[in-house]
PDB file of N, CA, C and O in Angstrom:
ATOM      1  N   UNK A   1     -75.343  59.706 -30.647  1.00  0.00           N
ATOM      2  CA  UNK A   1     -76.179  60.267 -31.689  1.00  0.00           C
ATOM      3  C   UNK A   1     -75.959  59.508 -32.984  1.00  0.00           C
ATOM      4  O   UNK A   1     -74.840  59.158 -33.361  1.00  0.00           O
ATOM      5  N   UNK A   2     -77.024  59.286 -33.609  1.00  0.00           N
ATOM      6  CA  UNK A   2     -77.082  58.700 -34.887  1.00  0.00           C
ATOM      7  C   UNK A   2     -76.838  59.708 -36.215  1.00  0.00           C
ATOM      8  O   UNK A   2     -76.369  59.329 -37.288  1.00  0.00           O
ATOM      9  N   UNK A   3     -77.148  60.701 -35.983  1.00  0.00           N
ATOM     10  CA  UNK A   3     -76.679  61.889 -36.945  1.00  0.00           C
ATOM     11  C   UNK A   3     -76.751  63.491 -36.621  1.00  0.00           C
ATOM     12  O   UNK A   3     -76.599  63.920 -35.478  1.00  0.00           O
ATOM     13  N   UNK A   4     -76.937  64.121 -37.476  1.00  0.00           N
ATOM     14  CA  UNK A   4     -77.149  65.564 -36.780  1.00  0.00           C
ATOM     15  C   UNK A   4     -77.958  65.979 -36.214  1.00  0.00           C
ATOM     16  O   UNK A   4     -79.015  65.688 -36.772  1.00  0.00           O
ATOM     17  N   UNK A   5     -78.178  66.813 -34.937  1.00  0.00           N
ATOM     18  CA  UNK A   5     -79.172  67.615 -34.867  1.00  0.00           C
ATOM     19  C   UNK A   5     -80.045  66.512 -33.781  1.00  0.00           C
ATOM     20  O   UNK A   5     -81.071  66.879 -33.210  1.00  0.00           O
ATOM     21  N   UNK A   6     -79.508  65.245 -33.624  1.00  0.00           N
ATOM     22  CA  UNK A   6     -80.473  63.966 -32.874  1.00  0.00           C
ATOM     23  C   UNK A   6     -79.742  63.554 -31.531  1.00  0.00           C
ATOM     24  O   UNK A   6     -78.540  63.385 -31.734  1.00  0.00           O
ATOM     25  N   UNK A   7     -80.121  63.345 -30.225  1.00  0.00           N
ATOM     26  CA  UNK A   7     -79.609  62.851 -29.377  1.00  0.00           C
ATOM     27  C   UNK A   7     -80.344  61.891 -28.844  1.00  0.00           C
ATOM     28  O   UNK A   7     -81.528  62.178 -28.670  1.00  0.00           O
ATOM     29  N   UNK A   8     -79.868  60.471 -28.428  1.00  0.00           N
ATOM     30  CA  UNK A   8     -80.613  59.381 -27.793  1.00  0.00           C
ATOM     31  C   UNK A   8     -79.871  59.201 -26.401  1.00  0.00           C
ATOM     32  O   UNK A   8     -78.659  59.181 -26.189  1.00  0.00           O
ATOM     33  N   UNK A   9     -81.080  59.057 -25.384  1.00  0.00           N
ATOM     34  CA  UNK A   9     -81.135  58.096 -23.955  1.00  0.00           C
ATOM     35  C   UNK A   9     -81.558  56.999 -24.141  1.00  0.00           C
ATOM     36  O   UNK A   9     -82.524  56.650 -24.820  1.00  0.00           O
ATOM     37  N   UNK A  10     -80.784  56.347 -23.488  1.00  0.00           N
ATOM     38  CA  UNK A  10     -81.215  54.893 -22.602  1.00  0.00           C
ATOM     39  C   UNK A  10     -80.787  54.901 -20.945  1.00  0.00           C
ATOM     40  O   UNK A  10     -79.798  55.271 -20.312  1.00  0.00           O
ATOM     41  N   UNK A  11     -82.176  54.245 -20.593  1.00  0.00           N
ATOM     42  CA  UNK A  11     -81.775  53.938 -18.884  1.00  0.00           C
ATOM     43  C   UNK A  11     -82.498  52.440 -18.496  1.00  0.00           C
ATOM     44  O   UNK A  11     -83.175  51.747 -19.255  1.00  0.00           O
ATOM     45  N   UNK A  12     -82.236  52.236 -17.457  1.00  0.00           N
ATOM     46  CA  UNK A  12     -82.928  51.120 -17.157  1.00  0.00           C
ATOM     47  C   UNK A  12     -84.165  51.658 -15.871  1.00  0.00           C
ATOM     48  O   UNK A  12     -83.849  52.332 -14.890  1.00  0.00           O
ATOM     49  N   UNK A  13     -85.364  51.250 -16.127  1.00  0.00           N
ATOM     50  CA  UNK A  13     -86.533  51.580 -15.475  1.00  0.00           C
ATOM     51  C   UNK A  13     -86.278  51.688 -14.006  1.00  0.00           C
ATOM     52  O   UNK A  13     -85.176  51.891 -13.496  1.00  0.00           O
ATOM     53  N   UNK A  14     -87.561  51.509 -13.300  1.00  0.00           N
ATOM     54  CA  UNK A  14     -87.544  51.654 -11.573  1.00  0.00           C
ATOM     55  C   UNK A  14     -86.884  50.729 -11.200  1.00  0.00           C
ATOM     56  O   UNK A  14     -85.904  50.816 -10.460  1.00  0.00           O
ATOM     57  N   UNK A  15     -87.571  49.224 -11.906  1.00  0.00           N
ATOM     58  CA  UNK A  15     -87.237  47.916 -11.839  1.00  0.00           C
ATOM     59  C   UNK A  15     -85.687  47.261 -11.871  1.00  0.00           C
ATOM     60  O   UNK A  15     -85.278  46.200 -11.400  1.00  0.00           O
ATOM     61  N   UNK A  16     -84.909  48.442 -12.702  1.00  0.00           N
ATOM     62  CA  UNK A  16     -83.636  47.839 -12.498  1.00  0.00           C
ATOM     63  C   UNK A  16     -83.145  47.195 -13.800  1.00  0.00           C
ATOM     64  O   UNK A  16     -81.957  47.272 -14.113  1.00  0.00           O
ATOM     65  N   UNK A  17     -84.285  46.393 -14.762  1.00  0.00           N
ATOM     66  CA  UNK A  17     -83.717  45.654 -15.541  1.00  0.00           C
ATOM     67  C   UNK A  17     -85.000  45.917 -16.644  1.00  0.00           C
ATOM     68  O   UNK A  17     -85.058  45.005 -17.469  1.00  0.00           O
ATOM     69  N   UNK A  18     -85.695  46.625 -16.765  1.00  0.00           N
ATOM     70  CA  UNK A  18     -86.446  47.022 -18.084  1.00  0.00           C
ATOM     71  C   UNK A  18     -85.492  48.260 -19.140  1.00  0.00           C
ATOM     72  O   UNK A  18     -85.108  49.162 -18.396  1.00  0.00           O
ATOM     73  N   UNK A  19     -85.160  48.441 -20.235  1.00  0.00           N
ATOM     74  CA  UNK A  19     -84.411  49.368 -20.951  1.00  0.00           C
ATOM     75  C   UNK A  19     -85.455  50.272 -21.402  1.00  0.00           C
ATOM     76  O   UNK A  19     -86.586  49.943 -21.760  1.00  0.00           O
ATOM     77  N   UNK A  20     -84.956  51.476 -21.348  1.00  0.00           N
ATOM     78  CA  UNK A  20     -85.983  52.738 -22.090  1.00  0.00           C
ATOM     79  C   UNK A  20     -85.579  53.421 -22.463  1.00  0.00           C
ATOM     80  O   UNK A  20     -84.548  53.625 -21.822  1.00  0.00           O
ATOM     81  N   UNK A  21     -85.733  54.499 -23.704  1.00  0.00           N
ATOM     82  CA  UNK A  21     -85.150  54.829 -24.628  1.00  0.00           C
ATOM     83  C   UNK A  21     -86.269  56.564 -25.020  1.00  0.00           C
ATOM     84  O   UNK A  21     -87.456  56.794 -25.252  1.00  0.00           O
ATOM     85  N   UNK A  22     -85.062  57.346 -24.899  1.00  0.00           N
ATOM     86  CA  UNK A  22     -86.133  58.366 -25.447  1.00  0.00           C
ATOM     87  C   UNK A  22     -84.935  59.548 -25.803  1.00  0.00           C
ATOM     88  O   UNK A  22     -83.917  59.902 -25.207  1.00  0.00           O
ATOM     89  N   UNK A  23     -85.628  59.998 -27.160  1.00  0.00           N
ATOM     90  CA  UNK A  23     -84.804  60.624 -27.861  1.00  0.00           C
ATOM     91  C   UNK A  23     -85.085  62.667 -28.419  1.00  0.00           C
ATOM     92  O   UNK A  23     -86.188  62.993 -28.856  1.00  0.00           O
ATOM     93  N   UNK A  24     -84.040  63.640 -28.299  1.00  0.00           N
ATOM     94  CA  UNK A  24     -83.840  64.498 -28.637  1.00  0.00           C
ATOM     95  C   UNK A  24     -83.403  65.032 -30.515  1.00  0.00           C
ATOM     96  O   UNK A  24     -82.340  64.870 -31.115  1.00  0.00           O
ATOM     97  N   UNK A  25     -84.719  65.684 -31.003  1.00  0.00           N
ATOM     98  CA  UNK A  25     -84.074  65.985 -32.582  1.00  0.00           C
ATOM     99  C   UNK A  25     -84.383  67.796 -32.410  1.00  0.00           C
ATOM    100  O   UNK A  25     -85.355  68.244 -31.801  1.00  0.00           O
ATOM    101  N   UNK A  26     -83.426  68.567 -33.026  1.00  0.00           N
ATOM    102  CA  UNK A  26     -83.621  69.598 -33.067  1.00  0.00           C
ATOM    103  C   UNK A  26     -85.156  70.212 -33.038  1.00  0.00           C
ATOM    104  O   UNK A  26     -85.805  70.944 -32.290  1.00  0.00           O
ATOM    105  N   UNK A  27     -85.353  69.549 -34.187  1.00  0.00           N
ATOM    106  CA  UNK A  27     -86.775  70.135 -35.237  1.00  0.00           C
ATOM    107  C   UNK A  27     -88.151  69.811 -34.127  1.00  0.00           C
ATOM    108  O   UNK A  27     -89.195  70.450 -34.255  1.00  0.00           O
ATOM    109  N   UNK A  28     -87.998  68.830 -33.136  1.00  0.00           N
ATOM    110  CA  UNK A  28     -89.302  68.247 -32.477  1.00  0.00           C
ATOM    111  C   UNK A  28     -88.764  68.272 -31.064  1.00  0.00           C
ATOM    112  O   UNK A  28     -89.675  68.407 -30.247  1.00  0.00           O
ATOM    113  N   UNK A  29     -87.466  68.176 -30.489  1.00  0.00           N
ATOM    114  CA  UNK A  29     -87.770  68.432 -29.169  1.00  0.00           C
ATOM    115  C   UNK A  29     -87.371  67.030 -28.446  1.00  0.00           C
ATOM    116  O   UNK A  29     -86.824  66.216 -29.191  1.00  0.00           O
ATOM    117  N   UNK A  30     -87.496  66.786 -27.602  1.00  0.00           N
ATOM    118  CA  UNK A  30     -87.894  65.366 -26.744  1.00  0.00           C
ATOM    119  C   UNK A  30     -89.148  64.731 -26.417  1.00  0.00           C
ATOM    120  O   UNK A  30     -90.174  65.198 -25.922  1.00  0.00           O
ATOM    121  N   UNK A  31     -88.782  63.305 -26.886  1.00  0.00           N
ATOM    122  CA  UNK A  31     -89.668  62.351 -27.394  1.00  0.00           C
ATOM    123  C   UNK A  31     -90.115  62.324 -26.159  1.00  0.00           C
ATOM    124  O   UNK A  31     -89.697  63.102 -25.301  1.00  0.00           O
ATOM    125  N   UNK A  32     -91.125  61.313 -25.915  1.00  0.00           N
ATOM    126  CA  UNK A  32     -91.332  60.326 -24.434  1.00  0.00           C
ATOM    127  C   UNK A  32     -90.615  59.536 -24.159  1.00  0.00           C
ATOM    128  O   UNK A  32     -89.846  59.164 -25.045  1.00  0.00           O
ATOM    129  N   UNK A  33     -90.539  59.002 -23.016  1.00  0.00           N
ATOM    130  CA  UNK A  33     -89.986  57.500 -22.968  1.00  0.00           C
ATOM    131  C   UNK A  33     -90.638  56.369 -23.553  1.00  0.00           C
ATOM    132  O   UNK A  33     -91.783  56.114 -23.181  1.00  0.00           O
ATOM    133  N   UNK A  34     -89.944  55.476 -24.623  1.00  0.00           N
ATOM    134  CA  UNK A  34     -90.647  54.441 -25.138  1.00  0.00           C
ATOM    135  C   UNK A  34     -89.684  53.293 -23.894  1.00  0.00           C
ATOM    136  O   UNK A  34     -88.555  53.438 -23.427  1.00  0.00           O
ATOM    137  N   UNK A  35     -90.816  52.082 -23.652  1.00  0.00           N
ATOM    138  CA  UNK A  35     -89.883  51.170 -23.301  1.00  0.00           C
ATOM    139  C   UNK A  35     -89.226  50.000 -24.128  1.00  0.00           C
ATOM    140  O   UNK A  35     -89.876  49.314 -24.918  1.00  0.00           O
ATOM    141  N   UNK A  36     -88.029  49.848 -23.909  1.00  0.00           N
ATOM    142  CA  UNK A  36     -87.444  48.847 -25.089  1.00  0.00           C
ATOM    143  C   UNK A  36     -87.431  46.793 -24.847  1.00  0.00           C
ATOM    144  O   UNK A  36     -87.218  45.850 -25.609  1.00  0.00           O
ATOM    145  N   UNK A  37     -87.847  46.953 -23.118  1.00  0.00           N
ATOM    146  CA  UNK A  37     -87.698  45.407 -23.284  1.00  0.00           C
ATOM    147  C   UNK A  37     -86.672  45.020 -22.392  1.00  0.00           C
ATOM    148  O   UNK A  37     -85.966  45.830 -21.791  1.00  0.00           O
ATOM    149  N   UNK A  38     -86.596  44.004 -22.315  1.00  0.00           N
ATOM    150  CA  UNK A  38     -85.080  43.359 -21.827  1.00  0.00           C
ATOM    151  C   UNK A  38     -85.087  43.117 -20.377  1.00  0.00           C
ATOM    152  O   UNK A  38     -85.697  43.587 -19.416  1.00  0.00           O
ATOM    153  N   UNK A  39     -84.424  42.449 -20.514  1.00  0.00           N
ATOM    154  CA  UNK A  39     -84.005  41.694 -19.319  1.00  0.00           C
ATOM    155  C   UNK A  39     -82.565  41.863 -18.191  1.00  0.00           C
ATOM    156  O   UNK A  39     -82.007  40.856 -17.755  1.00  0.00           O
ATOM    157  N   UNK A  40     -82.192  43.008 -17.898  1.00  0.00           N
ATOM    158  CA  UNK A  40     -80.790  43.554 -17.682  1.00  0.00           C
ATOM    159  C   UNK A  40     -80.548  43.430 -16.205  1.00  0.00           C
ATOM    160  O   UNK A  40     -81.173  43.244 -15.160  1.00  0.00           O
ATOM    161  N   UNK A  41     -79.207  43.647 -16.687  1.00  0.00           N
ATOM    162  CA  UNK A  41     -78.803  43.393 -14.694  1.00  0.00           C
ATOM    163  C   UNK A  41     -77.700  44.723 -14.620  1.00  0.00           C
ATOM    164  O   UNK A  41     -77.178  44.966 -13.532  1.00  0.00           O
ATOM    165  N   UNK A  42     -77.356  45.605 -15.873  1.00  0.00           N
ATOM    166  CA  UNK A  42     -76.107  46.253 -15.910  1.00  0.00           C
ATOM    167  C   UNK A  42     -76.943  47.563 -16.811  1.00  0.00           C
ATOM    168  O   UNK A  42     -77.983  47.322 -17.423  1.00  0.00           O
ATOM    169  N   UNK A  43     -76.423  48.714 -16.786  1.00  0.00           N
ATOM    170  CA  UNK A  43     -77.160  50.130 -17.629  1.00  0.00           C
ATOM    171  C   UNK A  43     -76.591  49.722 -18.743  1.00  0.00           C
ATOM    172  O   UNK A  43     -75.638  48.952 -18.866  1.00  0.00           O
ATOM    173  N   UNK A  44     -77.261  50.311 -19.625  1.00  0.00           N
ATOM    174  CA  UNK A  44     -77.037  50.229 -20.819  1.00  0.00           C
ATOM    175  C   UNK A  44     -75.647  51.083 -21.610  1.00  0.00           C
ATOM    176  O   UNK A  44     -75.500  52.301 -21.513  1.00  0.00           O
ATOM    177  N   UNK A  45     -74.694  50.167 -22.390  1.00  0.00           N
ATOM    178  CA  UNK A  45     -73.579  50.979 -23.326  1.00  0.00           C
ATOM    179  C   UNK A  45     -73.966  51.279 -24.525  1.00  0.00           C
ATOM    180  O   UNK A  45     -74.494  50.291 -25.036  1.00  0.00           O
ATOM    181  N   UNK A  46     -73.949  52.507 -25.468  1.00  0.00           N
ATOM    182  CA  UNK A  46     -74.328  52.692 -26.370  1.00  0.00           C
ATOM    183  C   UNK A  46     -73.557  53.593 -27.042  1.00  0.00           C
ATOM    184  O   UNK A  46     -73.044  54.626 -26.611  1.00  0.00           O
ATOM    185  N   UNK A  47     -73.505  52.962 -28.488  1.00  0.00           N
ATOM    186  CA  UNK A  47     -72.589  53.552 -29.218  1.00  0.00           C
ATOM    187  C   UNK A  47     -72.992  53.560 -30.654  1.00  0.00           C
ATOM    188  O   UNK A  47     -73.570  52.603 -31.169  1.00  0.00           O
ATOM    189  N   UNK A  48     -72.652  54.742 -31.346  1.00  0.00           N
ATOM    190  CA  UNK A  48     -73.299  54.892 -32.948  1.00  0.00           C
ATOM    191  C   UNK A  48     -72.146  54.693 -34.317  1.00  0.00           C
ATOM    192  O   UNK A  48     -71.689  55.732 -34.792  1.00  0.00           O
ATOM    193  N   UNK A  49     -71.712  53.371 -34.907  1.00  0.00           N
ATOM    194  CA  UNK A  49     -70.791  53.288 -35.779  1.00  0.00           C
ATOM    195  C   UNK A  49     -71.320  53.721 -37.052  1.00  0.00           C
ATOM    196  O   UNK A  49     -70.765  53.533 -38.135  1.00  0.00           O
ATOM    197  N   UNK A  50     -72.630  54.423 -36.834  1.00  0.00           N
ATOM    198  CA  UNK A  50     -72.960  54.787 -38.454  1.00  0.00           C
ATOM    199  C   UNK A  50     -74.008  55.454 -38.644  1.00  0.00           C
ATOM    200  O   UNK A  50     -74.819  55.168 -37.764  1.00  0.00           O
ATOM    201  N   UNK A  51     -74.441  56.279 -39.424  1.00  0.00           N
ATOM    202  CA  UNK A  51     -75.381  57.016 -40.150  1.00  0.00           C
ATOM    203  C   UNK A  51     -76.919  56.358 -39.665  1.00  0.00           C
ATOM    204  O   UNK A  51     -77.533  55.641 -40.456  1.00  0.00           O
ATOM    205  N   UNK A  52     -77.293  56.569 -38.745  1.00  0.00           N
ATOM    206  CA  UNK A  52     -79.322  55.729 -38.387  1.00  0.00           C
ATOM    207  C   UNK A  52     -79.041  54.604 -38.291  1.00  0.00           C
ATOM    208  O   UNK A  52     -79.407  53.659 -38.990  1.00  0.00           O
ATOM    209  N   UNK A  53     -78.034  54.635 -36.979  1.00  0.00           N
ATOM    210  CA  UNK A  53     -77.791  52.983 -36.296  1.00  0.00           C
ATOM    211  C   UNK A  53     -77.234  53.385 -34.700  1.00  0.00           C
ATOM    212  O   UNK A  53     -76.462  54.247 -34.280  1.00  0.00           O
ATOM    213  N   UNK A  54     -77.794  52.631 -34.249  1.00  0.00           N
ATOM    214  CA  UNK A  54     -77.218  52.641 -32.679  1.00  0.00           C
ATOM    215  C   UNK A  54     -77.171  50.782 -32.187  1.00  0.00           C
ATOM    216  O   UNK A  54     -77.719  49.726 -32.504  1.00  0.00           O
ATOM    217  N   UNK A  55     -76.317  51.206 -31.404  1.00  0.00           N
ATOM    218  CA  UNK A  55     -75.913  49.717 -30.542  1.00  0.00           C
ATOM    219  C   UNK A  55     -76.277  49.691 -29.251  1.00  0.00           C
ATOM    220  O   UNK A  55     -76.028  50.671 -28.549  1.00  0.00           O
ATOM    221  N   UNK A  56     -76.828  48.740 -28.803  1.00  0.00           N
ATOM    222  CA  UNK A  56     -76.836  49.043 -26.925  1.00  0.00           C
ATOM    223  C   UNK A  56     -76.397  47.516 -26.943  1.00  0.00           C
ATOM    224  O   UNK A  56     -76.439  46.575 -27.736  1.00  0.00           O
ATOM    225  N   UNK A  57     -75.889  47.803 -25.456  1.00  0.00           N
ATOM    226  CA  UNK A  57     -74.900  46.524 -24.732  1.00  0.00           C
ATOM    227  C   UNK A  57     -75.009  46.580 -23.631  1.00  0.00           C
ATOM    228  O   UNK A  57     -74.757  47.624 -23.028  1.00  0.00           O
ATOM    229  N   UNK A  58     -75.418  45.481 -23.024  1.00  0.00           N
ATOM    230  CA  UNK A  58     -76.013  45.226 -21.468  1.00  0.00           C
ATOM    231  C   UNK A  58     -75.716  43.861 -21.158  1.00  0.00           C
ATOM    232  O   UNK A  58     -75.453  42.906 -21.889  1.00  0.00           O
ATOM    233  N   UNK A  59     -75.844  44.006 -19.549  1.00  0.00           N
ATOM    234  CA  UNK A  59     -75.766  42.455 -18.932  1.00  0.00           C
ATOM    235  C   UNK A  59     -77.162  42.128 -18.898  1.00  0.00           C
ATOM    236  O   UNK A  59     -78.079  42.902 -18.623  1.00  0.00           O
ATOM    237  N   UNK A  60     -77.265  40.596 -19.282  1.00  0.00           N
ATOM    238  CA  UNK A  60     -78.063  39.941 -19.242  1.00  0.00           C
ATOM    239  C   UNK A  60     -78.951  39.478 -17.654  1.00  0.00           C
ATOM    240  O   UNK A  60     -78.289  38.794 -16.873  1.00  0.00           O
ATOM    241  N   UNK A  61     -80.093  39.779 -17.322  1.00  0.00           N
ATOM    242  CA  UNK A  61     -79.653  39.233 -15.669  1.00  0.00           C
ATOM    243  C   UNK A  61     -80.008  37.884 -15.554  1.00  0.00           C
ATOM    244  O   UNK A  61     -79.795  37.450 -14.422  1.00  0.00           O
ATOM    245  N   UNK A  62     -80.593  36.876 -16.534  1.00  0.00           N
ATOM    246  CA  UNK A  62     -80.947  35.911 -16.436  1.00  0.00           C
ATOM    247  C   UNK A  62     -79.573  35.128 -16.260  1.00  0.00           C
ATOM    248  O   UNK A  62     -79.399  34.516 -15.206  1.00  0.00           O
ATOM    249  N   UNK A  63     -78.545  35.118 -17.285  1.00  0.00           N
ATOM    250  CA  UNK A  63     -77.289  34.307 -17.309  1.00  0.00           C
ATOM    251  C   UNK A  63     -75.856  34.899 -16.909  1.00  0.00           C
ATOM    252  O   UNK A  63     -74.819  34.262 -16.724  1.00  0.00           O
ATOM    253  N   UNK A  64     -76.065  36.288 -16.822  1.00  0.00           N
ATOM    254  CA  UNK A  64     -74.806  37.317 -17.030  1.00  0.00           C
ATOM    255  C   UNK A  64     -74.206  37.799 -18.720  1.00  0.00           C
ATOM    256  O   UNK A  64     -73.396  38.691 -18.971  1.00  0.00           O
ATOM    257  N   UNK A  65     -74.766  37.069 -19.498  1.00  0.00           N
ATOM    258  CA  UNK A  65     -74.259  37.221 -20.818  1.00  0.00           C
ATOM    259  C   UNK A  65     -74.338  38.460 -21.417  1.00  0.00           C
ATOM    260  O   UNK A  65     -75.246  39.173 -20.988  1.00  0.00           O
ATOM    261  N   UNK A  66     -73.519  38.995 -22.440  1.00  0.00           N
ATOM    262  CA  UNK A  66     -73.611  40.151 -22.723  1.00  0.00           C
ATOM    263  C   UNK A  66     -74.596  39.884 -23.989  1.00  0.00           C
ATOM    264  O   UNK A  66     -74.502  38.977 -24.817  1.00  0.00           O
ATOM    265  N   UNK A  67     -75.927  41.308 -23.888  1.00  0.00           N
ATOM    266  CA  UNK A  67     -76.862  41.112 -24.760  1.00  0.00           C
ATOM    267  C   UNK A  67     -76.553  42.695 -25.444  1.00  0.00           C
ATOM    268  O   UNK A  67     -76.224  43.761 -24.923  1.00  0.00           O
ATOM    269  N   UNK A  68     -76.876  42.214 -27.112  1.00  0.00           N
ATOM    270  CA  UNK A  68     -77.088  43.000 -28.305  1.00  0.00           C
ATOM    271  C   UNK A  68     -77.780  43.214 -28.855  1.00  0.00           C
ATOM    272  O   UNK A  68     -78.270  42.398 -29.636  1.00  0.00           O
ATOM    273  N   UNK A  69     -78.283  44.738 -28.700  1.00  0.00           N
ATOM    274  CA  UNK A  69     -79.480  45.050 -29.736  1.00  0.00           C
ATOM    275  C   UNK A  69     -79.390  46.520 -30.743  1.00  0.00           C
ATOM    276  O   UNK A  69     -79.343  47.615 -30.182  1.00  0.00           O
ATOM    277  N   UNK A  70     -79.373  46.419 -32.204  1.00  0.00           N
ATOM    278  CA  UNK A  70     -79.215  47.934 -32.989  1.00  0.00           C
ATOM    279  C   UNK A  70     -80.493  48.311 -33.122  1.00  0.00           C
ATOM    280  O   UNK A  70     -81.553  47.692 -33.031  1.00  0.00           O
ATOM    281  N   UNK A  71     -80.185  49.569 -33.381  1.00  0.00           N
ATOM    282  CA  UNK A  71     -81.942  49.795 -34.404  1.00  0.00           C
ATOM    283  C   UNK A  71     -80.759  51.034 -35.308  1.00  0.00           C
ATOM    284  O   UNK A  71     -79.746  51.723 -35.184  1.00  0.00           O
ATOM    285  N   UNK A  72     -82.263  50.462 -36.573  1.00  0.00           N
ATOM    286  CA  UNK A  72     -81.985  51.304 -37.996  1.00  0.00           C
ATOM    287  C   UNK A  72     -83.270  51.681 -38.357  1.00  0.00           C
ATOM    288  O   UNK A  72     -84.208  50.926 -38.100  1.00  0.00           O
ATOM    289  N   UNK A  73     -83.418  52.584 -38.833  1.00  0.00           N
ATOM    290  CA  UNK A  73     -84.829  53.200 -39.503  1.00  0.00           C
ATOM    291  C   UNK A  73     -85.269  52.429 -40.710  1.00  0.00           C
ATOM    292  O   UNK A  73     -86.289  52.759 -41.314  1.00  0.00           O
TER     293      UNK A  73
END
């Protein structure tokens, strides 16, 4: 969670390696699934070091490399 009252998912699609993202706020409920992209070979790690920021961390499936992506409002 990025702050109060908010909870975020991520999974990886049917496909295995598409990321999707859909989120819980008190006031509205649960979002849809938006899809986020990517290219993965591993589920997604996610972690919140701050106030309207999240991290996800995944394997890459093209090289194995570990890929990084935040979002901030």
């Amino acid at each position: 969670s990025w702050g109060p009252g908010r909870l975020d998912v991520f999974a990886l699609g049917a496909d295995g390696k598409t990321m999707f993202h859909k989120w819980f706020t008190s006031a509205e409920g649960w979002s849809e699934w938006e899809q986020r992209g990517g290219n993965y070979s591993s589920g997604p790690g996610v972690t919140s070091w701050g106030y309207n920021r999240l991290d996800v961390v995944g394997r890459a499936a093209s090289d194995g490399s570990v890929k990084h992506e935040f979002w901030q409002p």
